[in-house]
C-alpha positions as CSV (number, residue, x, y, z in Angstrom):
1,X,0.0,0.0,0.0
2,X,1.3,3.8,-0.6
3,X,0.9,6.1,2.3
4,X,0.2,10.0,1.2
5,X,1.4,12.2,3.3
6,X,-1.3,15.5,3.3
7,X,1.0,18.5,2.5
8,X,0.7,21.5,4.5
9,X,-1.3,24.2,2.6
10,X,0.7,27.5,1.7
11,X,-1.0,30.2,4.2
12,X,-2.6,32.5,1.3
13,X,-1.6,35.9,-0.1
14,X,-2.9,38.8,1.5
15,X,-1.4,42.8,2.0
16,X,-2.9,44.8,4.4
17,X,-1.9,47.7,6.0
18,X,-0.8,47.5,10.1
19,X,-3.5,50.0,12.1
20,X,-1.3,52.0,14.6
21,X,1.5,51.7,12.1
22,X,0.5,51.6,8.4
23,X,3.3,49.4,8.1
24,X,2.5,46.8,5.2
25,X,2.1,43.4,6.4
26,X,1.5,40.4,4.2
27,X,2.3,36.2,3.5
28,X,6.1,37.3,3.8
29,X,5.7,38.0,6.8
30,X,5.3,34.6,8.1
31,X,8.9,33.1,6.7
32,X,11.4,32.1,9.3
33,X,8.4,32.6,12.5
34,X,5.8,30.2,13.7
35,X,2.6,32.8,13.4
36,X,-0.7,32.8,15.2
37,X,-2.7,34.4,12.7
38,X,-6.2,35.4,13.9
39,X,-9.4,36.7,12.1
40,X,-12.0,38.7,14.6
41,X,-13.7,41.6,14.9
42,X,-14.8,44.0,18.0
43,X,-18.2,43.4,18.4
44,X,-18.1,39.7,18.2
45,X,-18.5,37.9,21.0
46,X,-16.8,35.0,20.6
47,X,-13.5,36.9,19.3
48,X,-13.9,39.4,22.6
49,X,-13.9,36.1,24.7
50,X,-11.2,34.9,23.4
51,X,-8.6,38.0,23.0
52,X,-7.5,37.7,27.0
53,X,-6.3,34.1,26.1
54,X,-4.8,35.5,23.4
55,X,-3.1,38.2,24.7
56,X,-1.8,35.4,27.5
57,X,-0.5,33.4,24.7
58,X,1.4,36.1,22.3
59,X,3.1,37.6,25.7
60,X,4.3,34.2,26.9
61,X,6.2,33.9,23.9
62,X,6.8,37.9,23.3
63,X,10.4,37.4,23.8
64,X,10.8,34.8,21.3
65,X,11.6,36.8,17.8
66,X,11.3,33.4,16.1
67,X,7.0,33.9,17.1
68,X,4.5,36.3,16.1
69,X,0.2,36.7,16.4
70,X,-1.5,39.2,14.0
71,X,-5.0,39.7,14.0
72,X,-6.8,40.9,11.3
73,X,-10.5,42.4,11.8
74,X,-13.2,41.9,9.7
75,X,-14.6,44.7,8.3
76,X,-17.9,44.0,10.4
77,X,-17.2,47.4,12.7
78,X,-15.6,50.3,11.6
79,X,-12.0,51.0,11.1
80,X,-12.4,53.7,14.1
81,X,-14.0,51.1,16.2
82,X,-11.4,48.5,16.0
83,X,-8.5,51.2,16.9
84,X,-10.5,51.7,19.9
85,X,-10.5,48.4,21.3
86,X,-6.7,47.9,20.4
87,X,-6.2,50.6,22.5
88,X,-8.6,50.0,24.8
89,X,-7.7,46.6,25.6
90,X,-3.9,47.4,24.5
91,X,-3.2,44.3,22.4
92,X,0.4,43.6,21.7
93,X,0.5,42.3,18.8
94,X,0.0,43.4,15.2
95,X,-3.6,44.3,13.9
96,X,-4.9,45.0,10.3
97,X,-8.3,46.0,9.1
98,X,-9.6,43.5,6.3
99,X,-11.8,47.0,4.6
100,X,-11.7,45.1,0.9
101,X,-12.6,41.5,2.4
102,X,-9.2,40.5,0.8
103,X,-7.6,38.7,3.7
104,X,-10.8,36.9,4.7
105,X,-12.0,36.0,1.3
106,X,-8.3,34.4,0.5
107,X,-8.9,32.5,3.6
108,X,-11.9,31.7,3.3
109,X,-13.4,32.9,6.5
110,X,-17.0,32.3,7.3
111,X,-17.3,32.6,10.9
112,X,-15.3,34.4,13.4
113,X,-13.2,33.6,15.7
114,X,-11.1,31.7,13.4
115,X,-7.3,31.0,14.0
116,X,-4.5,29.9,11.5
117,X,-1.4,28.3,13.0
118,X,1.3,29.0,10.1
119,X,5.0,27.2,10.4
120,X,8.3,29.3,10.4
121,X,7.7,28.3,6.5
122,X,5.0,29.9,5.6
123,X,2.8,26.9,5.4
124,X,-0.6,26.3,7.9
125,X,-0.1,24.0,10.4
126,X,-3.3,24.3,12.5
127,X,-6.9,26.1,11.8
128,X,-9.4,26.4,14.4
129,X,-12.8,27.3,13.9
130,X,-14.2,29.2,17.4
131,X,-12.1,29.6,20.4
132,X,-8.8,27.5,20.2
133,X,-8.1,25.0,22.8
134,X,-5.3,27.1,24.6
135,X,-3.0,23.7,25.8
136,X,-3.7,22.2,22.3
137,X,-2.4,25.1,20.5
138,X,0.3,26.3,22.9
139,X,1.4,22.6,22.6
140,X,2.1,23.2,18.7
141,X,3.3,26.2,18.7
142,X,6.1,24.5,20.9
143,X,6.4,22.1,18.3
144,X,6.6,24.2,15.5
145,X,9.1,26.6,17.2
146,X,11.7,23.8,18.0
C-alpha cells in the first residue's frame, strides 16, 4: 500500500496595511516565524472572549523573535472602532483591518473567531474554527518553534 502524506497548505496571499503603524504586512511575513494568525472583529463575542487568552498566549512567547500573532478584523465594525478596542484593551500584537474582504476571502473565512497556526515556512499547520483549545495550541506552537 502507498501512504500519502497530506502537504501543508501555503498560508494564502494577502497585504494589508498595520492599524497604529501603516506598516504593510503580508504572507512574507510569516517566513522564518511560527505565526498565530487570527481573524476577529470587536463586536463579536466570541472573538472578545477569546482575546485575553490570546493576549496570554502572544506575551508568553513575546520574547521569542522566532514567534508572532496578527490579528486581522473583519470589516464587520468600523476601522475607528477597532482602533478603539486595540487601545482600549492594549493588544500587543499586530492588527490590520480586512476594509476590501481581501484577507478573509483568501482564507476563506465564514465565521469568526477563526485561527491559523502557520509554520516558520510559511505553510498552515493548524486552523481552528471558534475559540482555540489554549493547551492544544500552545502545545504546537512548541512544536513548531523547536
Amino acid at each position: 500500500s502507498i501512504i500519502l502524506t497530506a502537504c501543508k497548505p501555503a498560508a494564502p496571499s494577502f497585504r494589508l496595511p498595520e492599524i497604529e503603524t501603516a506598516q504593510m504586512m503580508d504572507e512574507r511575513n510569516f517566513i522564518g516565524k511560527t505565526t498565530v494568525l487570527t481573524f476577529w472583529y470587536p463586536s463579536c463575542p466570541g472573538c472578545v472572549k477569546e482575546m485575553p487568552q490570546l493576549i496570554n498566549l502572544h506575551n508568553q512567547y513575546a520574547n521569542n523573535p522566532n514567534f508572532q500573532t496578527i490579528a486581522i478584523s473583519l470589516n464587520l465594525n468600523s476601522e475607528a472602532e477597532v482602533k478603539t478596542y486595540i487601545q482600549q484593551y492594549k493588544l500587543p500584537f499586530a492588527v490590520a483591518y480586512d476594509k476590501d474582504k481581501k484577507a478573509q476571502t483568501a482564507y476563506n473565512v465564514t465565521l469568526a473567531p477563526m485561527t491559523f497556526l502557520i509554520d516558520k515556512n510559511g505553510k498552515i499547520a493548524k486552523q481552528y474554527l471558534g475559540e482555540p483549545e489554549w493547551n492544544e495550541l500552545q502545545g504546537e506552537i512548541e512544536r513548531l518553534l523547536k
